[in-house]
N, C-alpha and C positions, 0 to 999 in steps of 0.2 A: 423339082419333085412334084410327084402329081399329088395335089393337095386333095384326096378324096373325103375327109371330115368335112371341109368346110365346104366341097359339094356335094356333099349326102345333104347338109342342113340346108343347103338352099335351094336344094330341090323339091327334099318336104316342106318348107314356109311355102311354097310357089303351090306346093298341092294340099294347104292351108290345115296341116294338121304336125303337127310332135314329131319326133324321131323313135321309133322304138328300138331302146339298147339292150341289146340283152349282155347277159353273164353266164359260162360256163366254166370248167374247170380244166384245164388242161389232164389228160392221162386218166380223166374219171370218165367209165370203169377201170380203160387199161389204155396207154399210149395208141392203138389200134384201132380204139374204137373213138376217138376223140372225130375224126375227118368226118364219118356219117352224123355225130352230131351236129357239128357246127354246118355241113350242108342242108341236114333239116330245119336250121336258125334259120337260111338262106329263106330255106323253100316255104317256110311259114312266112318270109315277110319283112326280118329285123332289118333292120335298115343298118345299122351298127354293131360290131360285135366286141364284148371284152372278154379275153379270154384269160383265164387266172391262171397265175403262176403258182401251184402248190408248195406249202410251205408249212414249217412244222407245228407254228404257233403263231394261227392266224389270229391276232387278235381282236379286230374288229370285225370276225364273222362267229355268224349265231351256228348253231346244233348243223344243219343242214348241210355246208359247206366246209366247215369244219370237218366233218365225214367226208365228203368229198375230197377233201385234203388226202387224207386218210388213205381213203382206197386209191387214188393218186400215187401217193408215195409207195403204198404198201406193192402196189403193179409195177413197181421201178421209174417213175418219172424221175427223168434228169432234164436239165436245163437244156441241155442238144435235140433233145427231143420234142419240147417245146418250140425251140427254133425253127425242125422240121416241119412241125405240124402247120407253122404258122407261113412255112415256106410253100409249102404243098396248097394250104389255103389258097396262098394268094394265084399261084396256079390257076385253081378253078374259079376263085371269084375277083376278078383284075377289079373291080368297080367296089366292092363292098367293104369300108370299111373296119381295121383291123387294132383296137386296143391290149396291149399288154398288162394288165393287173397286178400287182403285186406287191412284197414285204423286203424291205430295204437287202437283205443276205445274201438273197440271193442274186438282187440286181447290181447292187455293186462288190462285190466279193470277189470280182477280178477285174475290177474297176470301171469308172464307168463309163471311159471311151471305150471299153473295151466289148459293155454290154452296147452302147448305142448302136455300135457299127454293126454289131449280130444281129441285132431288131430290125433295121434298116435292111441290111441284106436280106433280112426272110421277106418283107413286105409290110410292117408294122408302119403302123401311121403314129400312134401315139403310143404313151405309158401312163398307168397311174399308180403311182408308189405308196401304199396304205399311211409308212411310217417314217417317211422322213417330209420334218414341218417346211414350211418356206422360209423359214429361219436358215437352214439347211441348204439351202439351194444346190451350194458347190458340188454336194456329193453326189450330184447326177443330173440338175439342170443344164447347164454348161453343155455337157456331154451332151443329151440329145439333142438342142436347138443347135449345135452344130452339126448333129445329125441330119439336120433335115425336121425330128419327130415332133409332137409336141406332148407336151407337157400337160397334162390334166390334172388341174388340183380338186381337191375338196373344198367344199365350205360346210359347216355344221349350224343347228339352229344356237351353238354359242360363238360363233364367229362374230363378234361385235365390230361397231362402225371404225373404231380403231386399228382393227389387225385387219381386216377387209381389204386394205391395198393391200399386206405384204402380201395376202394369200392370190391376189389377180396379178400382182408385180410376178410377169416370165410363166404366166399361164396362159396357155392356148388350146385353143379344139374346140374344148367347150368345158365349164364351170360344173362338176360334178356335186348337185345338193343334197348330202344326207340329212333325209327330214327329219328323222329320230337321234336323239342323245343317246345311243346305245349301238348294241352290234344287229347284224341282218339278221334276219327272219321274220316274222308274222305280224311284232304289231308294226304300225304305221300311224304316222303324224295325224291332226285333225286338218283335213282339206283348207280351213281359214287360216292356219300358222302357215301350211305349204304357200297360199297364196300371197301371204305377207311375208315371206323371205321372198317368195320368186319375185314378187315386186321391186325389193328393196337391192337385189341381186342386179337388175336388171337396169336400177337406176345408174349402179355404181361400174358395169360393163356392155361391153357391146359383143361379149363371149356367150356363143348359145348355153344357155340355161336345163340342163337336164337334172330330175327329179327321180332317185332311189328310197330304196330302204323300205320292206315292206307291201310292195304293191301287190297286188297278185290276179287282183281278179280283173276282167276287161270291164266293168263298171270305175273301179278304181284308175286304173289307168287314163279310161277316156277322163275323168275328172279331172285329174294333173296336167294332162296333154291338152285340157283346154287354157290352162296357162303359162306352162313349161314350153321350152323348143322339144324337150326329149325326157324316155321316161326307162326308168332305166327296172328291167327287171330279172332277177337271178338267182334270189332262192327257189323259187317256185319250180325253176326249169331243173335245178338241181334235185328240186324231189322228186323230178319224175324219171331223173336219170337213175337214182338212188333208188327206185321203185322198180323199172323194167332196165335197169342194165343194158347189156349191149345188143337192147330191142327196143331203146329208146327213142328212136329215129324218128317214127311215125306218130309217138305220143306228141313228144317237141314239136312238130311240125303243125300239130293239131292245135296244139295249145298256145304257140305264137302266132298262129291264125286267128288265131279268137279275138287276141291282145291286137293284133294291127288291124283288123276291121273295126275294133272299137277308137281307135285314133282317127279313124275318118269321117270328124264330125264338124269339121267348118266348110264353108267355100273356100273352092279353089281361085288362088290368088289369078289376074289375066292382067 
């Protein structure tokens, strides 16, 4: 398998700045318009993309995406569809990595060799499953690392030094850190907590370190990206989908430009 996660990240350390991740929604506005989004991700810059699986009761997402959800569902997104999109993706971008997001129902609901194999065929590199714990493993780890995929977990800032291995034990890609105890949207951690998980993260793995929840502005961003590998940002881009619809193209494109010029602020590694 061509393992493109873990050569997106080592191609950004080498050009000594973060990985910018972004987040979108699958089918928001409408299954249609989803391809011009995620090629304005491209074309602003993101180096990595996740793209979410809509679903009815996202729990750990704030007002923004939530909505998203919403208009999602309400345009008919089904899961085939999502496959498509993510099929046709890789079509156009063979190099750019491709995340699946989502809530356990609909990932394993027809089990989950059954979702790995569908991810893998479209071109999916990874998944990150909101709500099933590493406790959990079986009901879907298994399944993708025999895929091929990998597995993306969370860490939270109450992930303590004790459950810290099960959450890295059959994690791969890269270490997803929500810096707030709460759900997405607008506030965001104080830069010195982010810097002392990303630390403490970083002591206990050798998995790139990316940093959500929150960001929004390319000030913020560069901040985190000066200690994080990757920075993960997705409400923001959601309200500008949720703002111009299926004329979003050109905002997105603008606005992950902003965010990836501001990651290029170290030397490049030689």
């Amino acid at each position: 398998m061509n393992d493109r996660l873990s050569t997106r990240f080592t191609k950004c350390r080498a050009e000594g700045r973060a990985a910018l991740i972004t987040f979108v929604t699958a089918g928001d506005p409408t299954p249609g318009d989803t391809a011009a989004i995620l090629d304005a991700l491209v074309a602003g810059g993101a180096d990595i993309i996740e793209l979410g699986m809509p679903f009815t009761d996202p729990m750990a997402d704030g007002q923004a995406i939530q909505l998203a959800n919403l208009r999602s569902l309400g345009a008919g997104t089904k899961t085939a569809d999502i496959l498509a999109i993510a099929t046709a993706f890789r079509e156009r971008h063979p190099e750019t990595p491709l995340i699946l997001m989502g809530y356990a129902n609909p990932l394993v609901r027809r089990g989950g060799e059954w979702f790995a194999t569908a991810a893998r065929n479209a071109g999916v590199d990874g998944v990150i499953c909101v709500d099933i714990p590493p406790e959990e493993d079986g009901e879907l780890g298994p399944a993708l690392r025999n895929a091929g995929l990998h597995l993306v977990r969370l860490a939270t800032p109450t992930t303590d030094d004790a459950r810290l291995p099960t959450v890295l034990n059959g994690a791969s890609g890269f270490l997803y850190y929500v810096s707030v105890a709460g759900i997405t949207g607008k506030q965001q951690a104080q830069q010195a907590s982010i810097e002392n998980a990303v630390g403490k993260l970083k002591a206990a793995t050798d998995i790139p370190i990316a940093v959500g929840f929150g960001i929004r502005t390319p000030e913020q961003a560069a901040a985190i990206g000066r200690v994080a590998d990757g920075v993960v940002v997705g409400s923001a881009i959601i309200d500008i989908v949720g703002t111009h619809g299926n004329q979003s193209a050109a905002y997105v494109t603008d606005y992950v430009a902003s965010l990836r010029a501001a990651l290029t602020v170290k030397e490049p590694v030689t």
